[in-house]
C-alpha positions as MATLAB code, in Angstrom:
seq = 'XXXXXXXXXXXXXXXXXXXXXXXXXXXXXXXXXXXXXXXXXXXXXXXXXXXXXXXXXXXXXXXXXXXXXXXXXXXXXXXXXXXXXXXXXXXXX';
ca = [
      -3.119   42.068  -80.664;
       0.241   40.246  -81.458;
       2.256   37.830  -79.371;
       4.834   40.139  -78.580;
       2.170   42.824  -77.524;
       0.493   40.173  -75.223;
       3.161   39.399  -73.724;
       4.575   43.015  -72.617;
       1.115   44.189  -72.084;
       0.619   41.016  -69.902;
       4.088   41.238  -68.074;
       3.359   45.318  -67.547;
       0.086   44.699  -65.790;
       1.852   42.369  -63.358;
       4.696   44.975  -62.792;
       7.055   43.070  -63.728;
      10.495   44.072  -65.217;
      12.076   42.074  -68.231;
      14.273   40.951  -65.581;
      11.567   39.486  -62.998;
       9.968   37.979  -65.724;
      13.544   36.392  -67.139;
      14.069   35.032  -63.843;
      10.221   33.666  -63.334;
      10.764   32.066  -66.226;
      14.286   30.939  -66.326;
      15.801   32.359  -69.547;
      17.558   36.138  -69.958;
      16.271   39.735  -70.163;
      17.344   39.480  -73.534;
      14.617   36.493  -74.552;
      12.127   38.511  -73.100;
      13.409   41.834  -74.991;
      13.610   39.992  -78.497;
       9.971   38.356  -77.847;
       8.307   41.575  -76.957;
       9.876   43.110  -80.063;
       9.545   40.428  -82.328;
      12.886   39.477  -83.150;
      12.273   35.979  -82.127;
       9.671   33.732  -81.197;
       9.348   31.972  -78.068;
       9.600   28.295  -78.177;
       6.290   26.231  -77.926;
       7.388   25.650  -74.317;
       8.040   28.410  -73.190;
       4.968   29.472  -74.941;
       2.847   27.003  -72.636;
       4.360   28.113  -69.707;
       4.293   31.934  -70.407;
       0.155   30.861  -70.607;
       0.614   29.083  -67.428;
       2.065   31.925  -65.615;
      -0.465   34.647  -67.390;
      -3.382   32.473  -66.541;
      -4.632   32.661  -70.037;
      -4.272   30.196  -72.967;
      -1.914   29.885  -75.522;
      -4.910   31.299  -78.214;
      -5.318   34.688  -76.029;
      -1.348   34.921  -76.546;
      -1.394   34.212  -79.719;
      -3.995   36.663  -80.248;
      -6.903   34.012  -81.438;
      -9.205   34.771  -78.567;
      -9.755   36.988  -75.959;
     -10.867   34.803  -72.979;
      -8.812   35.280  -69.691;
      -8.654   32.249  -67.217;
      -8.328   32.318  -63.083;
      -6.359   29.388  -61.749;
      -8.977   28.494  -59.006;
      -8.331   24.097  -58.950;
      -8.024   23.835  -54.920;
     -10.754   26.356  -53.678;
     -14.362   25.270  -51.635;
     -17.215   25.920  -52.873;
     -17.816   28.667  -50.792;
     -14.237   30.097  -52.149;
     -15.834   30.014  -55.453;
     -18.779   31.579  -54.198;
     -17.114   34.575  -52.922;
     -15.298   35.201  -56.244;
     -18.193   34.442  -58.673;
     -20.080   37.052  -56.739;
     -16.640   39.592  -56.952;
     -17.162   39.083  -60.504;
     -20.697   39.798  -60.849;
     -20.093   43.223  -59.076;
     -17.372   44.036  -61.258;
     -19.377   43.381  -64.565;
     -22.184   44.879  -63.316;
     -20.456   47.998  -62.764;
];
């Protein structure tokens, strides 16, 4: 997949509008309109913190990879636990 397709398939699976993610982001619907159909690029930035907000890296947007990341910095141990074990059921199913 292509940057612009990451980033509207990425933005739909959150629910979000153009608009919410505009605002998230602090630019217009129209920067999020022109980067989802390829008129424009965004900047390298905005590109880290669209990756930021995804929870993926800048490679997944970019379409180089296909890794996803969790933000989980701040959790116990047992936290951790609980959501390594989430995952396992999930894969396993």
């Amino acid at each position: 997949m292509t940057l612009n397709e990451n980033i509207k398939r990425l933005r739909i699976a959150r629910n979000l509008s153009q608009v919410d993610l505009a605002k998230v982001l602090g630019v217009t619907k129209q920067s999020i309109s022109n980067w989802e159909n390829n008129n424009i690029q965004p900047s390298i930035d905005m590109l880290i913190r669209l990756s930021e907000f995804f929870s993926v890296s800048t490679d997944y947007l970019l379409g180089l990879e296909q890794r996803k990341y969790i933000e989980i910095s701040g959790l116990t141990d047992q936290q951790l636990a609980h959501i390594a074990a989430i995952i396992n059921d999930i894969q396993g199913a």
